[in-house]
C-alpha angles and dihedrals in degrees: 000000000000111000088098085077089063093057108028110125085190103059107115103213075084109051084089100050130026094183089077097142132221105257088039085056087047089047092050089045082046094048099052093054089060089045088057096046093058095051101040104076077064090056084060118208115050088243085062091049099047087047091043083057095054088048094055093045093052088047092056098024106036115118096190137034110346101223127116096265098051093036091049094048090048102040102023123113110272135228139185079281100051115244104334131224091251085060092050090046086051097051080055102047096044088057090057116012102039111100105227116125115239091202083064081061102038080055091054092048081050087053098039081045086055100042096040113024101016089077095054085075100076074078089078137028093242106074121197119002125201120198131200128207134153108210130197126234115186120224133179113227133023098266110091117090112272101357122133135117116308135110119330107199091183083065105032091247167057107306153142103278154105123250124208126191120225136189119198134190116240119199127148092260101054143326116248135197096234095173138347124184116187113243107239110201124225095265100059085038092062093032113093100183096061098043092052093050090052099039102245110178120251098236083054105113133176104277125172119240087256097056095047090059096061091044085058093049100045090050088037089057098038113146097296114023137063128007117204113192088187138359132207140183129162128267094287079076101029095055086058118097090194101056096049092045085048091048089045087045089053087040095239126159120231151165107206123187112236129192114259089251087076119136125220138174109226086199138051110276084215088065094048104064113111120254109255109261134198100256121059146353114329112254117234101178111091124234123276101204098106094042098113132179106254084245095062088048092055093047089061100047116116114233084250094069090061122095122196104218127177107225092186153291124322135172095275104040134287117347105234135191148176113236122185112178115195125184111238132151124241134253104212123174085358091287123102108285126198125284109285134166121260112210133191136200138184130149121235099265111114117272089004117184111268115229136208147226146149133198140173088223114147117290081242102056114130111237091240091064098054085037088067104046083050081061099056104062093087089061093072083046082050093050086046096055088035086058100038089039103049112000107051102247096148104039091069111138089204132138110165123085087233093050100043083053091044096051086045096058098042084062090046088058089047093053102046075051084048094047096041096050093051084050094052092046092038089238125180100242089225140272108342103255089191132137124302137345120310124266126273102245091241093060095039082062102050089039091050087049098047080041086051093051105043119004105032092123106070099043103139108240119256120267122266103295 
């Protein structure tokens, strides 16, 4: 089922490049059959796995819409008709009705992500990195599990849609989708009817994006399987106190993007509170007086404060930044919070942006460290526009919980075929999607020489070639 790979003008591992020899083509073919032994017996009966193999083929080789019906009708198995409509209905209903788990394949690409991705970063001092990221899908009606009318982030905007969350793995070698879980908003979680209708689980309960995040790190790193040195997510997760206080309590490690409205103490709010006096109640609340907006911090900030460090490589040169880390102590639920890193970020553009973040890391951290985890972030926006571009992660028809997983997961295989086969061929991962516009080449110079002096030690390798 698998010679169209050999002569698909459309399948994306080549836009890059068009020299892709034969036998380069045959190994990748090759490569995706084992892939999909190794992951059939979890599809269950032989009639799933040959259907989970169409599936996979019409994700990587369709030229056209990436749903079940066209998929079915261009990579199903032919007869003297031609691929019939009962091949197309069973390409539906194994994407909703069949009863394979996707979290028992969302265990084996953790696997596949340990045995195969987890020993590249020995490349870089940061280890494993997982990344957050809730992304939009529009929809038209009101049908389709959890979609109604909230924030799209795919359109910049309020919309009909649904949201998933999704936590990737980020090592040098390649970036995979290692769980998802949809967001189902507090309407379908109190309406019986439609959950009913879509097959929601019953021990499926209204959970904010947040809170769906820990529960997919906590069951991503169980006894056995992944490992994550640091996490990090933008500001939707880091101005939440929550989630911070859920990712200390599991003593994980993060740097977690905050608006530019956060609050901080720059002193220790045990040192704040006000001496007893004679008259009055003592006061145990300490004093507020040095709680300042992380604004106001970095526009204090000498110039010396300030590091150039180069994150990576982009298409115009190095990416470089300028990082100041101050320590500062959080307010969190309006009350005093423990002692945390504040970290700032602009490029050298004049009058760049500034960035946030904040992270529990070690007093002693080096600012490097923290500096690099801050630069993989972009890789889970890279895997996002990698799966709605070319793998048909968005053009799902799809209304059932188990089908939208389903569907999920099945692009989560496409794509660890997708990332292995770029390692094994040493292939660029594509144009860099990262933050901000790239450097003036004068800047880039004089970035790459102050790097070279002082900081050489802590560039973040480039990505799998």
């Amino acid at each position: 089922m698998i010679p169209a790979l050999a002569s698909s003008g459309d399948f994306f591992l080549d836009q890059e490049n068009p020299s892709m020899t034969t036998d380069e083509l045959r190994a990748a073919a090759d490569r995706l059959v084992q892939l999909h032994e190794r992951f059939a017996p979890l599809f269950g009966r032989k009639e799933a796995r040959a259907q989970a193999q169409i599936y996979l083929n019409g994700l990587l080789l369709a030229t056209g819409r990436k749903s079940a019906e066209p998929m079915a009708l261009e990579c199903g198995t032919p007869t003297d008709d031609g691929v019939s409509q009962l091949q197309v209905l069973a390409l539906q209903r194994f994407l909703t009705y069949s009863p394979w788990e996707y979290q028992d394949i969302q265990r084996e690409i953790q696997a596949v992500f340990v045995d195969e991705l987890v020993p590249s970063t020995a490349q870089w001092s940061i280890g494993t990195v997982g990344v957050f990221d809730s992304s939009g899908f529009t929809k038209q009606g009101t049908h389709s599990v959890g979609v109604q009318r909230q924030y799209c982030g795919h359109v910049g905007k309020t919309a009909n849609c649904q949201v998933g969350v999704f936590l990737t793995g980020v090592t040098p070698a390649g970036t995979v989708l290692l769980d998802h879980q949809l967001y189902l908003p507090i309407d379908w979680a109190q309406d019986k009817k439609r959950r009913h209708q879509c097959y929601v689980p019953k021990d499926v309960r209204f959970r904010t994006e947040p809170q769906i995040a820990v529960e997919l790190v906590r069951r991503t790193q169980e006894p056995g399987r992944v490992h994550f040195d640091w996490v990090t997510a933008d500001e939707t997760y880091g101005r939440n106190g929550t989630f911070l206080d859920d990712l200390e309590a599991i003593h994980q490690p993060y740097v977690v993007e905050v608006p530019v409205t956060t609050t901080v103490w720059t002193a220790d709010p045990a040192t704040q509170v006000p001496p007893p006096s004679d008259r009055g109640r003592p006061r145990t609340r300490p004093d507020r007086s040095t709680v300042r907006a992380v604004q106001a911090i970095a526009a204090d900030l000498p110039t010396t404060a300030w590091q150039a460090l180069r994150l990576r490589a982009g298409a115009c040169g190095p990416l470089v930044f300028e990082f100041a880390a101050v320590r500062v102590w959080a307010v969190r639920h309006r009350q005093a919070g423990p002692a945390i890193w504040l970290i700032l970020r602009r490029s050298l553009e004049p009058g760049a942006e500034i960035k946030y973040y904040v992270s529990n890391a070690a007093a002693k951290t080096k600012l490097e460290t923290m500096a690099l985890v801050t630069g993989c972030r972009y890789r889970v926006e890279e895997f996002l526009c990698e799966g709605k571009s070319y793998l048909g992660m968005a053009q799902y028809e799809a209304r059932a919980w188990s089908s939208w997983h389903h569907h999920m997961s099945l692009v989560g295989l496409a794509h660890l075929f997708v990332t292995l086969t770029r390692v094994s061929l040493k292939k660029n991962a594509g144009a860099d999607a990262g933050h901000g516009p790239p450097l003036a080449k004068k800047r880039v110079a004089t970035a790459q020489a102050d790097a070279g002096r002082s900081h050489g030690h802590c560039g973040v390798p480039f990505a799998a070639q």
